[in-house]
C-alpha positions in Angstrom: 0.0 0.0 0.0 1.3 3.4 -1.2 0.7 6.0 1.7 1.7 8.5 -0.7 -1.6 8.0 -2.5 -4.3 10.7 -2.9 -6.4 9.1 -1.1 -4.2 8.7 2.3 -3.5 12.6 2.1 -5.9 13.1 5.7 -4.8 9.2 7.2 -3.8 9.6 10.5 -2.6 13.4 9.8 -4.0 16.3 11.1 -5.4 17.3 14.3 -8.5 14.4 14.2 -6.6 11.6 13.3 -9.2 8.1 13.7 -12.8 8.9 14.1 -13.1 6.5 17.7 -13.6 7.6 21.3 -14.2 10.5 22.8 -14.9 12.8 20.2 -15.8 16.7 20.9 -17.1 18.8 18.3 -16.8 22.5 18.7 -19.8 24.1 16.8 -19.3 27.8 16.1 -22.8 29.1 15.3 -21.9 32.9 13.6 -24.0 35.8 13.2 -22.8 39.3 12.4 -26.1 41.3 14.2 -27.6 41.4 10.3 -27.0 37.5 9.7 -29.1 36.5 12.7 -30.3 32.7 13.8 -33.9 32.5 14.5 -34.8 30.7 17.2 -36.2 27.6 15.3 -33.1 27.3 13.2 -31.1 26.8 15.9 -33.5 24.0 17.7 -33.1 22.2 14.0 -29.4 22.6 13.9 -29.0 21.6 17.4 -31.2 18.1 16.5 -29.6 17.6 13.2 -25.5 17.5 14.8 -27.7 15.1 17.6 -28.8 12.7 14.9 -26.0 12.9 13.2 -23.8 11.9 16.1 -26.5 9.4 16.6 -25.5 7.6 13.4 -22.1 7.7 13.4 -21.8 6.3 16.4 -24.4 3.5 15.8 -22.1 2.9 12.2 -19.2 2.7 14.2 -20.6 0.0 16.6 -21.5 -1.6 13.9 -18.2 -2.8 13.4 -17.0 -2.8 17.0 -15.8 0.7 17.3 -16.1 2.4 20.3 -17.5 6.0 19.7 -19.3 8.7 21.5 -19.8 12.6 19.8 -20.6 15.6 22.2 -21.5 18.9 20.3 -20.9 22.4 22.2 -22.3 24.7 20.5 -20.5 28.3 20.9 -22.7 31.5 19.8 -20.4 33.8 18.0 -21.0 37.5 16.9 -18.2 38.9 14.6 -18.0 42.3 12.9 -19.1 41.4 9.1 -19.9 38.0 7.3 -20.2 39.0 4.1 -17.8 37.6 2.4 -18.5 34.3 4.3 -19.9 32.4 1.0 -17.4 34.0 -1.3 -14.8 32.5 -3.5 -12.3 34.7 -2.7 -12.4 34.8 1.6 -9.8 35.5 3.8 -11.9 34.2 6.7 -11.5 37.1 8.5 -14.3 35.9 11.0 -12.4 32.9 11.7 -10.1 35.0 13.4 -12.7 37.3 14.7 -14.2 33.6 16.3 -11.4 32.8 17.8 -10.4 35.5 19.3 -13.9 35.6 20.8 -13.1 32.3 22.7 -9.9 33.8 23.7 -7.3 31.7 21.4 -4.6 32.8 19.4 -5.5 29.8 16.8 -7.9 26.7 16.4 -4.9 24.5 16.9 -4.5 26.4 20.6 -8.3 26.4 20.7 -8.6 22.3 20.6 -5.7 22.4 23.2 -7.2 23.6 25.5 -10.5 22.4 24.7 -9.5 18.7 24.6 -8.4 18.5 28.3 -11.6 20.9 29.4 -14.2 18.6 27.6 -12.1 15.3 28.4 -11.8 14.4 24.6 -9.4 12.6 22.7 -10.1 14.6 19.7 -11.8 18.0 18.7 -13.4 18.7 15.5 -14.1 22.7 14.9 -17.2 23.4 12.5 -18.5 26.9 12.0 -21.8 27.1 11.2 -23.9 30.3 9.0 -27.0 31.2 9.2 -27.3 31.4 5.2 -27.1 29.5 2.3 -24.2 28.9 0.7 -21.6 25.5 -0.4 -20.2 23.5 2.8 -16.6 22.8 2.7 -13.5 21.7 4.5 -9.7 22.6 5.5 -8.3 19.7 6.3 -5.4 17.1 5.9 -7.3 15.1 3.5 -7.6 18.4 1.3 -3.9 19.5 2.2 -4.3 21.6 4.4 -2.3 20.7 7.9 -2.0 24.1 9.8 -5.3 24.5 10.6 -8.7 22.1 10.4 -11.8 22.9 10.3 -15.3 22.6 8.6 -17.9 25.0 7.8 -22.0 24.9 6.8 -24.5 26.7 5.9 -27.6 25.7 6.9 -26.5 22.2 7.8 -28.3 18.8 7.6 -27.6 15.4 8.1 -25.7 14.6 5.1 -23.3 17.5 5.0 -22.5 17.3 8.9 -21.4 13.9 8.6 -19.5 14.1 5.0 -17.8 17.3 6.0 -17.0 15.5 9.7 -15.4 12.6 7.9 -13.4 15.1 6.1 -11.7 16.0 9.1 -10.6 12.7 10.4 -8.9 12.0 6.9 -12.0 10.7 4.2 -11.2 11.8 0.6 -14.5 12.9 -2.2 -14.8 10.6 -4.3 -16.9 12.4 -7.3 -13.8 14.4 -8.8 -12.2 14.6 -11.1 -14.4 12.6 -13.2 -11.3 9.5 -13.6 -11.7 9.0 -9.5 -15.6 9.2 -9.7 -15.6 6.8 -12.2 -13.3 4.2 -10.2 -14.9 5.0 -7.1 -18.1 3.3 -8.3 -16.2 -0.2 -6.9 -16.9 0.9 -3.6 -20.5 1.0 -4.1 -22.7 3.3 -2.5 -20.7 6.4 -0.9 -21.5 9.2 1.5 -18.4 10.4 -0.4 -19.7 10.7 -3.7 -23.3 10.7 -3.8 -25.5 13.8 -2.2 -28.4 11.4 -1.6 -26.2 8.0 0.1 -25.3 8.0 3.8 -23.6 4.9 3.3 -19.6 5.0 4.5 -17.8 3.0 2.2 -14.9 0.1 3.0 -12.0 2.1 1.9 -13.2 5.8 4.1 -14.0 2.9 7.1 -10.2 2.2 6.5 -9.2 5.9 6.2 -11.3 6.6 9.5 -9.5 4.0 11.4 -13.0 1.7 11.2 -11.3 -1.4 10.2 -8.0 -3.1 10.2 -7.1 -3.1 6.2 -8.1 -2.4 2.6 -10.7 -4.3 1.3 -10.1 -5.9 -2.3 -13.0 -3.0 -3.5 -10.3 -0.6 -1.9 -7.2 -2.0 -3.4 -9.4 -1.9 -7.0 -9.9 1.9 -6.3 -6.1 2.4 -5.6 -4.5 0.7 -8.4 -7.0 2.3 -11.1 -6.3 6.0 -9.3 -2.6 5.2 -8.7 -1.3 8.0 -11.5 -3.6 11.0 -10.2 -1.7 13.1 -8.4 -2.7 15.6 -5.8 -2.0 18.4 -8.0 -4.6 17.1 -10.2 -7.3 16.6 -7.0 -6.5 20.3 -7.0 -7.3 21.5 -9.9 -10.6 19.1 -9.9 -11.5 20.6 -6.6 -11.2 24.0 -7.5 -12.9 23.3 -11.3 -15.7 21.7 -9.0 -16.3 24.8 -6.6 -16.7 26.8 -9.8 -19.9 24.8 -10.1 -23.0 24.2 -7.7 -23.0 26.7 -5.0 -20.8 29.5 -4.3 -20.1 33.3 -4.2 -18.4 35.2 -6.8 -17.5 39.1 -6.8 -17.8 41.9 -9.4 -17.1 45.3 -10.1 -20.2 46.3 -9.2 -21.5 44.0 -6.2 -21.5 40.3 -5.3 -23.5 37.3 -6.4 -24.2 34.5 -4.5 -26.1 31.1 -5.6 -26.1 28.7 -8.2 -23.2 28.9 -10.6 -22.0 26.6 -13.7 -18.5 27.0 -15.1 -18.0 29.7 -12.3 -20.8 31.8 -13.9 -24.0 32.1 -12.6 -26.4 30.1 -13.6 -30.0 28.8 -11.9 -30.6 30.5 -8.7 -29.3 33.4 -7.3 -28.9 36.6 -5.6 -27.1 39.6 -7.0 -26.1 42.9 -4.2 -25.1 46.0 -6.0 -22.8 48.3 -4.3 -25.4 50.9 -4.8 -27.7 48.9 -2.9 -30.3 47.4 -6.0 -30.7 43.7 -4.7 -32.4 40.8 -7.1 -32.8 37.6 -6.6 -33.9 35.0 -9.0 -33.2 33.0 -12.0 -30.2 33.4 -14.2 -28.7 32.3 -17.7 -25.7 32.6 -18.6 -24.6 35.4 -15.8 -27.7 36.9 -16.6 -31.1 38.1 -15.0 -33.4 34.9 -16.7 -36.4 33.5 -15.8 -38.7 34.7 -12.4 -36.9 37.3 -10.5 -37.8 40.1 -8.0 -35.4 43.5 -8.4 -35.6 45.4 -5.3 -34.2 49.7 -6.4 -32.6 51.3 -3.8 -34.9 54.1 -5.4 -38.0 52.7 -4.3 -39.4 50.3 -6.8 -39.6 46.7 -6.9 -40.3 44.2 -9.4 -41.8 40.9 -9.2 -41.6 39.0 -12.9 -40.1 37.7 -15.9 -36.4 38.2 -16.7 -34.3 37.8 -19.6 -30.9 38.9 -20.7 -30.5 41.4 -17.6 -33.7 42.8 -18.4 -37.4 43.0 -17.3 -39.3 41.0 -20.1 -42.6 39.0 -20.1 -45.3 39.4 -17.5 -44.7 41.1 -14.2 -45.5 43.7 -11.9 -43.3 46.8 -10.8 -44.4 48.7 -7.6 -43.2 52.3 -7.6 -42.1 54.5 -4.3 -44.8 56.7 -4.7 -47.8 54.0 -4.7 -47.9 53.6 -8.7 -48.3 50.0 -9.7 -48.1 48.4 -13.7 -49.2 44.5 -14.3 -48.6 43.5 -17.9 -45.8 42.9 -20.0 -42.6 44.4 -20.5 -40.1 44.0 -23.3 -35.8 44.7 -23.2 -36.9 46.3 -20.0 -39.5 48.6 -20.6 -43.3 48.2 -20.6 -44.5 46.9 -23.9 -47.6 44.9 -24.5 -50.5 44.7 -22.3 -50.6 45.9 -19.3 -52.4 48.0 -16.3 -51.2 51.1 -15.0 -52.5 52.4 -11.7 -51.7 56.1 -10.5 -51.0 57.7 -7.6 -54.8 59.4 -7.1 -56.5 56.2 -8.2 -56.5 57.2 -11.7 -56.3 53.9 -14.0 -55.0 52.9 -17.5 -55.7 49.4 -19.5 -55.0 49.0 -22.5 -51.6 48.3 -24.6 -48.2 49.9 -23.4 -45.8 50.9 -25.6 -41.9 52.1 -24.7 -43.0 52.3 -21.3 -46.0 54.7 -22.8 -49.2 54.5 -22.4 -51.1 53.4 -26.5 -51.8 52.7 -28.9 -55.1 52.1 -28.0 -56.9 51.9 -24.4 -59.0 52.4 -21.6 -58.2 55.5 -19.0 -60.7 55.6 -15.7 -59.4 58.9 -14.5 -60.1 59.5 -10.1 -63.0 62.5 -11.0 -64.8 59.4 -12.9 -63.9 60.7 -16.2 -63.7 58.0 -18.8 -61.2 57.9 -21.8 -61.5 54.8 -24.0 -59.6 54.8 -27.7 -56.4 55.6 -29.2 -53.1 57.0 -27.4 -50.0 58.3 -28.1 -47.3 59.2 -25.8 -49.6 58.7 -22.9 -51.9 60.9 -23.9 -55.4 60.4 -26.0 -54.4 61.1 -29.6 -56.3 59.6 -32.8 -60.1 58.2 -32.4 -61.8 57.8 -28.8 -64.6 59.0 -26.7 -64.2 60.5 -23.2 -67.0 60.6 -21.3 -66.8 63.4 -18.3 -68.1 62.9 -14.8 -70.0 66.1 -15.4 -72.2 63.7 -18.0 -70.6 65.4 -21.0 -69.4 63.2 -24.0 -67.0 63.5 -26.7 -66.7 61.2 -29.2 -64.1 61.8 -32.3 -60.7 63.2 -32.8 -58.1 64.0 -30.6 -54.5 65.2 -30.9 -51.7 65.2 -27.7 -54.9 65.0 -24.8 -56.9 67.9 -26.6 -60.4 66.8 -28.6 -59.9 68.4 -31.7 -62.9 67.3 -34.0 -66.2 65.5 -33.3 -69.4 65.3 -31.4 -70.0 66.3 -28.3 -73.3 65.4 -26.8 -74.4 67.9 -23.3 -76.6 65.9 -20.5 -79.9 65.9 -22.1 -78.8 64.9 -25.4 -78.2 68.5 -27.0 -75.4 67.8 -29.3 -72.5 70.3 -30.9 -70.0 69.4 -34.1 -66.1 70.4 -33.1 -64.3 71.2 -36.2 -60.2 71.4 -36.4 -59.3 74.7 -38.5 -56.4 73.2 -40.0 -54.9 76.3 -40.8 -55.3 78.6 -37.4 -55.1 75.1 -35.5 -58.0 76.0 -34.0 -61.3 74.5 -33.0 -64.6 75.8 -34.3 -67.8 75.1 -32.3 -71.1 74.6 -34.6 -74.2 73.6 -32.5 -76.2 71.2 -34.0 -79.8 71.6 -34.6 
């Protein structure tokens, strides 16, 4: 056997070591004051580390290994978290944690801790009260100053995956070559999101049992050549998909992201404050979103290349509110426009412009229904006044330029348009 393998990088290294005994794990549950736990997400967080310690150790006895988990949890306030889900962290409230509990490291922290808690061993985990992609620092990842885990939003699964991390257990669905000869192990809680099963060769890793099955010794000789170099690379390739955080000029995305571009699900914070979360394509506003302004306005709709388009509704600062359709971002189509007042358009929108034809029920009780231009009647209509007068004919930029126009009682007057004064004339009917 080849200790110099990828997939002894965490064996016996590190500070957890075998996953047997006493085992503490230090749970770091951080909040910055605007990234808060609510009360019933720390009950659930609290039961989840329970049952997970529940089956590990019941796994373990399984094969006659002595094991016992105890999780302290340790509420932590730091200055900022906002970087906590981003590619490109310097874990500044790692520091900020530990200097909370009053070390100068996590290697002096599980010092100290070990002989206060009586453990053998002390596993750190911080834990965020958002979503975002768990991940370790550990020996079996190459990392050996420091080792630790950290969730978002943890459940069963990713406690006990990212925990066998730490006491040396490799991933076995990158690069694509070690996915493929990991399928001799059979089911993994390695490689597969939906299998808590812990495979012979992580039991081995783990310090679960006494030597490599012939499934194990399979998976070593057809991963032999990969070196860690290439696990890497692989890892990093894979965070660029799935779920991360990436920064830009002008703000930071979090979510779903496919060849380290967003892609799916996902929230976008401008600098200036604009925040939307939704669907994206191709690093682009796609599919349902809502766009919150730090103006004022929100919108709730359909998105697609960066821009409002289809149905959907945008709410305005001043009480205004449109439903309809909007095209490249502007209102286009039809659509309903109500007015600070109570004044209301329905009809078809054009360049975010009221026309060319539609329906206006003014507050007063006036009633506009025909053609429109530039927000405005222009072209055939009638506009029936709440003062019970009606005219029915031409208009040109709001004004009724030629027509009828019928008074309460039914007496009725011609409007004609002078053409050349652009002027009306007034000829009452007999």
């Amino acid at each position: 056997m080849d200790k110099k393998h990828i997939a002894f990088m965490g064996y016996n290294e590190g500070i957890c070591t075998f996953l047997k005994g006493d085992i503490a794990i230090a749970a770091f549950m951080m909040d910055d004051g605007r990234r808060l736990w609510k009360p019933g997400d720390i009950l659930k967080t609290e039961k989840i580390f329970r049952d997970s310690a529940d089956y590990l150790e019941k796994e373990a006895g399984k094969r006659g290994i002595d094991l016992h988990i105890d999780t302290k949890f340790i509420s932590v306030k730091v200055a900022s978290l906002q970087s906590a889900a981003s590619a490109d962290d310097k874990r500044e409230w790692k520091d900020s944690a530990m200097n909370f509990v009053g070390a100068e490291s996590i290697n002096e922290f599980v010092s100290k801790k070990k002989d206060e808690w009586k453990a053998s061993q002390v596993a750190v985990i911080f834990l965020f009260p958002f979503e975002g992609r768990p991940y370790s620092m550990a020996a079996s990842v190459g990392t050996l100053k420091e080792e630790y885990a950290v969730l978002y939003r943890a459940d069963i699964h990713s406690v006990c995956h990212e925990l066998l991390h730490l006491f040396g257990a490799m991933d076995f669905y990158f690069p694509e070559s070690v996915k493929n000869a990991a399928m001799c192990l059979g089911s993994s809680i390695m490689r597969e999101a939906d299998s808590m099963v812990i495979d012979p060769l992580t039991e081995y890793i783990i310090g679960w049992r006494a030597g490599i099955t012939r499934e194990g010794e399979e998976f070593l000789k057809a991963t032999c050549r990969i070196s860690q170099e290439q696990i890497f690379k692989a890892r990093r390739d894979e965070m660029k998909n799935g779920y991360g955080s990436k920064k830009y000029p002008d703000g930071t995305y979090t979510g779903s992201l496919k060849n380290g571009i967003p892609f799916g699900s996902g929230v976008f914070r401008h600098k200036k404050g604009d925040v939307y979360d939704g669907e994206w394509r191709d690093g682009k506003y796609d599919g349902f979103g809502i766009y919150r302004s730090q103006k004022g306005f929100v919108y709730k709709g359909g998105m697609k290349n960066g821009r409002f388009h289809g149905r959907g509704e945008l709410l305005y600062s001043n009480g205004c509110r449109y439903i309809g359709e909007f095209q490249n971002g502007v209102k286009s189509g039809a659509g309903r426009m109500e007015y600070e007042g109570g004044t209301v358009y329905e009809g078809q929108m054009t360049d975010d412009k009221c026309g060319p034809t539609g329906k206006c029920m003014y507050a007063n009780g006036t009633v506009y229904i025909g053609g429109w231009k530039d927000s405005r009647p222009q072209g055939s209509g009638v506009m029936e006044y709440e003062n019970g007068v009606r005219d029915d004919g031409e208009w040109e930029s709001g004004v009724f330029v030629s027509g009828i126009r019928t008074y309460p009682g039914g007496r009725e007057e011609i409007i004609e348009k002078e053409l050349s004064a652009g002027r009306r004339k007034k000829v009452q009917r007999a």
